[in-house]
Structures are given as C-alpha cells and as structure tokens.
C-alpha positions in Angstrom: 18.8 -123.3 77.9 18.3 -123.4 74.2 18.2 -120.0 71.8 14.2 -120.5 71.7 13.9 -120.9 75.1 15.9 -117.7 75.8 14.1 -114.2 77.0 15.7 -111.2 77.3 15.7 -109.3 80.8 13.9 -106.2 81.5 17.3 -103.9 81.2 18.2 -105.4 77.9 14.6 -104.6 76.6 15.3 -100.9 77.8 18.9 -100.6 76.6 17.4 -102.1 73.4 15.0 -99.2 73.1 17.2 -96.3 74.2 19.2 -97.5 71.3 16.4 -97.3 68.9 15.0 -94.2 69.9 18.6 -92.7 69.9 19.1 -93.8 65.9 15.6 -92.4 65.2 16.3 -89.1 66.7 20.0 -89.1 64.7 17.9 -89.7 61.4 15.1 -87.0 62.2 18.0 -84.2 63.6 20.0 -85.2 60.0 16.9 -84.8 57.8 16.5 -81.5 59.4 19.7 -80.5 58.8 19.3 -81.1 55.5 16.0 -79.3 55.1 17.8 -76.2 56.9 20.8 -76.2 54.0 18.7 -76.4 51.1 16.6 -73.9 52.2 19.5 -71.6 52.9 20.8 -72.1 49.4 17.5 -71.2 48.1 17.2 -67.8 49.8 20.6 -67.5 49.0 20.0 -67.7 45.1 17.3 -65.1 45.5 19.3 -62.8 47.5 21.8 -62.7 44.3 19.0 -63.2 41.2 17.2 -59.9 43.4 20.6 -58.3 43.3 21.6 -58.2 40.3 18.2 -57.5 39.3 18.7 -54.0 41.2 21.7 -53.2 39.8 20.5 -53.7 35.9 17.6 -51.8 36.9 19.8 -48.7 38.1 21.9 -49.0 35.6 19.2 -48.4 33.2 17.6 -45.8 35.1 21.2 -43.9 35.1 21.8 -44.5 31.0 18.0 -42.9 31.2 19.0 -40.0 33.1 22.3 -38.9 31.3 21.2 -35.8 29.7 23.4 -34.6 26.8 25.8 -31.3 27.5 25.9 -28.6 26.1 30.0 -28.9 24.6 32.6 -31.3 24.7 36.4 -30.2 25.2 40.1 -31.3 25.5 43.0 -29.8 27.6 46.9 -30.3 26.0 48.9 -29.2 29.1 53.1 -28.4 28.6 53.0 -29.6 24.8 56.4 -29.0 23.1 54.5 -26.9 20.6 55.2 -23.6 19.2 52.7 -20.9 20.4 52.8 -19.1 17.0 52.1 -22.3 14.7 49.1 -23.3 17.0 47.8 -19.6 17.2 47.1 -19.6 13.2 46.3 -23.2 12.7 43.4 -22.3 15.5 42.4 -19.7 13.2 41.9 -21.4 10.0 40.6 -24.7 11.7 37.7 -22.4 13.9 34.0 -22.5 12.8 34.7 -26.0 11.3 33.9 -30.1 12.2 36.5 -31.7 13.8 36.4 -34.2 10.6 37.1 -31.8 8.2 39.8 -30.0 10.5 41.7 -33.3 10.5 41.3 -33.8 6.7 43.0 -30.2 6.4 45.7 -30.9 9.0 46.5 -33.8 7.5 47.1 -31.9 3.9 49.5 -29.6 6.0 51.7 -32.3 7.4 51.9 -33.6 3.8 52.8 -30.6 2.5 49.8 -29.7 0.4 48.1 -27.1 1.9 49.9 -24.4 3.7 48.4 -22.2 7.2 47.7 -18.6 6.3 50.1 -16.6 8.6 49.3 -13.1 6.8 50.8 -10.6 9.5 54.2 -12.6 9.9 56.8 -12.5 7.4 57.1 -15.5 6.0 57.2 -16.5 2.3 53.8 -16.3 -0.1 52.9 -20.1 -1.1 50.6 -21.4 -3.6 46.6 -20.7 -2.7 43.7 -18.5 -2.7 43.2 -16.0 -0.2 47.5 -16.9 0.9 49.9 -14.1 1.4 52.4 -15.9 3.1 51.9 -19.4 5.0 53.9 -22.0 6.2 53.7 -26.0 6.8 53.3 -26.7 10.9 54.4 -30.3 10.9 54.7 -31.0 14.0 51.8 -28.6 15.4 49.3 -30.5 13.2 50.0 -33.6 14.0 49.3 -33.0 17.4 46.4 -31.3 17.2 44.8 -34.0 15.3 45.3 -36.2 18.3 43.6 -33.6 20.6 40.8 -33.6 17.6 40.5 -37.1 17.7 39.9 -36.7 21.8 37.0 -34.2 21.7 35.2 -36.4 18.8 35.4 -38.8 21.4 34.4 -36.9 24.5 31.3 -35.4 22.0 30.0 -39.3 21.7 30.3 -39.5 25.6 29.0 -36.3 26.7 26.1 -36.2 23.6 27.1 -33.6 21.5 25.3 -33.9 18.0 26.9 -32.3 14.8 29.9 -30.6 17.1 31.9 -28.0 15.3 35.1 -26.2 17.1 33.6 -23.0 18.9 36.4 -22.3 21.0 40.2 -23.0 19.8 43.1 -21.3 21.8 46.4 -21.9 22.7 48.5 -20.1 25.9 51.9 -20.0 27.1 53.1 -22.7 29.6 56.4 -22.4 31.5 59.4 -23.2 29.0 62.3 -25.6 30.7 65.7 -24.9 30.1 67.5 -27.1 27.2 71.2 -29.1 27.1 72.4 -25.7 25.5 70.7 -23.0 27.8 68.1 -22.4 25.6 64.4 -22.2 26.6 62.1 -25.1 25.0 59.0 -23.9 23.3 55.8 -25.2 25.3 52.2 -24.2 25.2 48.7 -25.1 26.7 45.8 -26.3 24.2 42.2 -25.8 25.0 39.7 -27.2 21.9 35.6 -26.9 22.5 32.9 -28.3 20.6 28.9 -27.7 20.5 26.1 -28.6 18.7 25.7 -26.4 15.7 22.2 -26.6 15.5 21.4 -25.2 18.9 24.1 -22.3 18.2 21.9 -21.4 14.9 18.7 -21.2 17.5 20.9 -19.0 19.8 21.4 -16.8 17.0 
C-alpha cells in the first residue's frame, strides 16, 4: 500500500475528533478565563475610583460642618515658673492680642520694658504709670511659647480677631531640689475669643 492509497480506520477518525474537540474546548474555557479577569479588574477599578470618591466627598462635607468656637486656649502644666512673675505679667498682658503681648514680652526679656509689680517691694524703674517693676526673663519667654500655641489653636478652632480674656496662673506641687529646697512650679491657663462678639455681648 502506497500513502495515497492509505484510509484511516473508523477509531482513528474518532480519536482524531476527540482531539479536536478537546483543543477547541481548551481555547473557548481560556478565552473565558480571560473575559472573567478583565472584567474583574474593571469592577475592581470602580470599586476604588467610587471610594475614594466617598471619602473626598466626606471630607468636604466635614470641612463644611466645622463650625468656629467660641475661644481658643492652652494649658502649661508643672512649668518651673515663678507664681508671682506670671501673676503680674498676666495682668499687664490681659485685655490685649496675643501679637502685641509677645511684642511686649519680648521688650521685657531684653530688658526694655519692665512688669508693673506695684504692691510688692521692689525697686521703681523707668516708665509711666511704674512704681516699682521688675524684668521676668525667664517667665516671658515662656509665655510667649504658650502665646504662640493659642494663636495657633485660634486658626484651628476659628477664632477671628482673639484677644486674651482669661489669663491665670495656679500653684502646682513643688519637688524637692539637690539642697532640700522646694522648686518653684506653677500651672498656666491662657484663653482667647473673638473681640467682636464680646463688644455684642456687651
């Protein structure tokens, strides 16, 4: 028999199509497959883009509802402070902005302007209005870092035009030193507000 002449048999004519019909269906099942990823990538892009569309629209709605306070305020806890020194700065910074309370504080740490301590006896310096006064350094320069604090909490909490309102300072336990001596410490409590809503209160 020749290659012309030959005819394949009934079984190899079956196995022949099984094997085709096998391929095919591996070729359909993998373009399925496919189909079935991509599509899952594609609802998974919109799961996220919807996400984070959520959370820039709460955010915004949250920025919207912030309502501004009524004060801003900072707590010094245990500061090695004198009680006295912070009792009369208090006093002449009250009633002003937080700016110009700096400015003033910084005079006194150079030595320019001296706190008004009229009921203590202490020795008259230069001024109008001074009986006797003296020049904090250390006091002031701590309190301008609380200042700094409630200009910044004022921003946050949407206080316009703040002035200091409330300015006090307590006594805090006082620790024993190397040489048995108790070490000055006091608590701080500075408030601001709006000035123009304390004129309408007025």
């Amino acid at each position: 028999m020749t290659e012309k002449q030959y005819t394949p048999t009934e079984k190899e004519r079956k196995l022949n199509q099984r094997k085709e019909n096998k391929s095919s269906r591996m070729d359909v099942k993998s373009d399925k497959m496919t189909d079935v990823n991509v599509n899952l990538k594609e609802k998974q892009e919109e799961k996220t883009e919807l996400e984070t569309k959520d959370k820039f629209e709460k955010l915004k709605k949250k920025k919207q509802e912030i309502k501004p306070k009524e004060k801003a305020f900072v707590n010094g806890n245990s500061l090695n402070l004198s009680l006295k020194h912070c009792k009369w700065i208090f006093r002449m910074i009250k009633g002003k902005t937080p700016e110009r309370a700096i400015e003033m504080l910084e005079e006194v740490a150079r030595g320019k302007r001296a706190v008004p301590m009229p009921s203590l006896e202490v020795g008259h310096q230069k001024g109008k209005g001074i009986a006797g006064g003296r020049f904090p350094k250390n006091a002031s320069l701590e309190i301008i870092k609380q200042l700094r604090q409630v200009i910044a909490n004022a921003v946050v909490s949407g206080v316009e035009n703040p002035v200091i309102f409330i300015a006090k300072s307590n006594k805090a336990s006082m620790p024993f030193k190397r040489n048995r001596r108790r070490a000055k410490r006091c608590h701080i409590y500075i408030e601001v507000r709006d000035r123009n809503k304390l004129k309408k209160k007025k």
